[in-house]
N, C-alpha and C positions, 0 to 999 in steps of 0.2 A: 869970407868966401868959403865954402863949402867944400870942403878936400873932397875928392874919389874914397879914400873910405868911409869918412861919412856917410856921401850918396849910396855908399854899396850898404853897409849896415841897414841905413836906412830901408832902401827897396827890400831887402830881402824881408825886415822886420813886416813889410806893406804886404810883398807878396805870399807870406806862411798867413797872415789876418784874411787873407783874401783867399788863401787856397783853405781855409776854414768855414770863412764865408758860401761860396759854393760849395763845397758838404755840406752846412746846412741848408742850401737854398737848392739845390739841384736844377730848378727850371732855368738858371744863370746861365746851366752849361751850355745851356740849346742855346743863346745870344751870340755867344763867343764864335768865332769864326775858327774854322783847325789853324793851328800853327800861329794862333795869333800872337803878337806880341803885347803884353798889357803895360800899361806904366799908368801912374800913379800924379795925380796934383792933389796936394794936399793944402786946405786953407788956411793962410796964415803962412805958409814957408814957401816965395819966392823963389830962394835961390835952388834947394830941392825942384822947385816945379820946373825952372828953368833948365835945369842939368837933365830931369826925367823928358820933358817936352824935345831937346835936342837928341836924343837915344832913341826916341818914337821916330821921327823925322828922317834920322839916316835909315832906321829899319824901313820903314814908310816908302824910302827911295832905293831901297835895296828890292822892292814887290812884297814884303813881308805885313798880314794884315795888321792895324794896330786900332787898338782897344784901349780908351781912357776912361780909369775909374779916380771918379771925381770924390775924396771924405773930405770931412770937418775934422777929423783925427783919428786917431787911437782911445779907443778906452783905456783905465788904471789896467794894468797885469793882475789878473786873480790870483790870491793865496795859492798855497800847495794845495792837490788833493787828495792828501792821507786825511782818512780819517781815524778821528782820535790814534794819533798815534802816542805808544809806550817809548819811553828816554831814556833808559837805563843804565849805569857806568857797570860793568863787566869787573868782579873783583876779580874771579877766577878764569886762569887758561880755559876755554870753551874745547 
């Protein structure tokens, strides 16, 4: 079963991929409704989708709009982006 921090890591990990997602996509912004609330089903993880689907639900029954964005996953996490960076040991006080 899915602890509460899990689901919370989880979502936030969903919701910074998606608050990227619209920066790049802009036109996204005009779908979304003000104040909506988004949550997340991801394929392949049930018990996530369950915990997200009950949080949409009560907001839902609170008047609050909600917005479900359906992925297949996450991509791998991209490298760093320094480039070429220099690694240097420091013999002397700077």
């Amino acid at each position: 079963m899915m602890s509460p921090d899990e689901f919370t890591r989880r979502q936030f990990e969903l919701n910074a991929e998606f608050g990227k997602f619209v920066f790049d996509h802009p036109e996204v912004d005009d779908v979304l409704p003000d104040g909506a609330y988004v949550f997340f089903e991801v394929e392949g993880e049930a018990e996530f989708n369950t915990f997200s689907r009950r949080l949409a639900e009560k907001k839902q029954r609170a008047g609050i709009p909600v917005v479900v964005v359906r992925v297949k996953g996450l991509a791998p996490p991209q490298g760093s982006r320094l480039i070429d960076p220099v690694i240097e040991t420091v013999v002397e006080a700077v």
